[in-house]
C-alpha positions in Angstrom: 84.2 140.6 69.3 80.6 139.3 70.6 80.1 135.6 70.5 83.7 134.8 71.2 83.8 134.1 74.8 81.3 132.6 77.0 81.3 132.5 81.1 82.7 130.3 83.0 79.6 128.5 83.7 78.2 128.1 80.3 81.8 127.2 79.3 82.1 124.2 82.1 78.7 122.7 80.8 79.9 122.8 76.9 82.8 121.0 77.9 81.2 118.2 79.9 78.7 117.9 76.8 81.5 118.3 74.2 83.1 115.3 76.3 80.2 113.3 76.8 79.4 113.2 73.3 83.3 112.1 72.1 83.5 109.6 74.7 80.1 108.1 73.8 78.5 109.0 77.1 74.7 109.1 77.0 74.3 108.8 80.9 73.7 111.4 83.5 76.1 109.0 85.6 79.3 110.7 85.7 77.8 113.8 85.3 79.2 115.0 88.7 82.9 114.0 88.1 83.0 115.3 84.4 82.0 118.1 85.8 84.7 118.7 88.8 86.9 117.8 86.0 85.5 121.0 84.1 85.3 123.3 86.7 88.7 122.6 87.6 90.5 123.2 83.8 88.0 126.3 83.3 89.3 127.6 86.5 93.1 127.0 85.5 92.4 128.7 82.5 90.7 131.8 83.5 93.9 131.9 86.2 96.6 131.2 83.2 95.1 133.9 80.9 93.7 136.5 83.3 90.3 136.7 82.4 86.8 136.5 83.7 85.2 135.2 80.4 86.2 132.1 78.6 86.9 131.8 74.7 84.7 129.6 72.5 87.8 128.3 71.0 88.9 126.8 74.0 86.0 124.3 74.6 86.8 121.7 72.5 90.5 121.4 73.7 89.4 121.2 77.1 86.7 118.6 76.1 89.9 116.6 74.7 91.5 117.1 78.1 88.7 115.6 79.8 88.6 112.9 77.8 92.2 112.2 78.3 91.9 112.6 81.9 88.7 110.3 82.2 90.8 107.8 79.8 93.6 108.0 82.3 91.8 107.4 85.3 90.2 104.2 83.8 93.2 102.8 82.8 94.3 100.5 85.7 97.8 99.9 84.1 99.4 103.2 85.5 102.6 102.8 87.4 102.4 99.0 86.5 106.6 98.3 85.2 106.7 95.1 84.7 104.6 91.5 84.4 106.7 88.3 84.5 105.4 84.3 84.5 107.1 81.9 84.8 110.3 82.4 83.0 109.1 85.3 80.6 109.3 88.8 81.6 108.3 91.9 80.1 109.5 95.8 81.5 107.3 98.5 80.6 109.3 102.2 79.4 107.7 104.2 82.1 108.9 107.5 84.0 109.0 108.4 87.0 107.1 111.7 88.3 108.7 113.7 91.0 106.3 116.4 91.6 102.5 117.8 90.3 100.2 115.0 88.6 99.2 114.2 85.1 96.3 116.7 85.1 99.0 119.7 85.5 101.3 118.2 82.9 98.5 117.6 80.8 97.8 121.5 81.2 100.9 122.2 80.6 100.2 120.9 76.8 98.3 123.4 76.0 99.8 126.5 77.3 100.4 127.8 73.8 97.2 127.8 72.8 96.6 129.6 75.8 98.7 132.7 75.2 96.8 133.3 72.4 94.2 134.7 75.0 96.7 135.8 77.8 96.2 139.0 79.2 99.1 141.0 80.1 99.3 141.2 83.9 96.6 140.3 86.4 96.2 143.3 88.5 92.3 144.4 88.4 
């Protein structure tokens, strides 16, 4: 059982690594926002599944997250519907989001996974 799970704090600076090195990310730049980004998914997790110690497992799809979620935020298209010149138009499929933001509906993704480590209850 030792060896699978790491704290929270080792487990927020494997995922920023994990990240930096699939987005191609050398720089200490973003350093800071990668890792609000991690500290925020660790913490949803540890909430989800009750726990105090993260799995190992669990890195690398939060890495993938982050990567998603720094993708997202670069990509100025969002919410854009439709472009038209002149007498050429194009509409975009697109859906409109009532509540929460992509960051919970991205979580929401990987709920299975997460019952795999789910502790019954969170009463301590």
């Amino acid at each position: 059982m030792a060896g699978k799970f790491i704290s929270s704090d080792e487990a927020e600076t494997a995922i920023v690594e994990t990240a930096k090195v699939l987005l191609q990310d050398g720089s200490t730049l973003n350093d800071a926002q990668y890792g609000i980004y991690a500290a925020k998914l660790v913490g949803d997790v540890l909430d989800y599944c009750h726990r105090d110690d993260f799995p190992k497992a669990l890195v690398y799809t939060c890495a993938d997250l982050l990567v998603k979620r720094v993708n997202d935020v670069a990509d100025d298209t969002k919410g854009l519907k439709s472009i038209k010149m002149d007498d050429t138009q194009f509409d975009f499929a697109h859906g409109d989001v009532t509540a929460g933001n992509q960051a919970d509906a991205d979580f929401e993704t990987i709920r299975p996974k997460l019952n795999l480590y789910r502790k019954i209850g969170g009463w301590s």
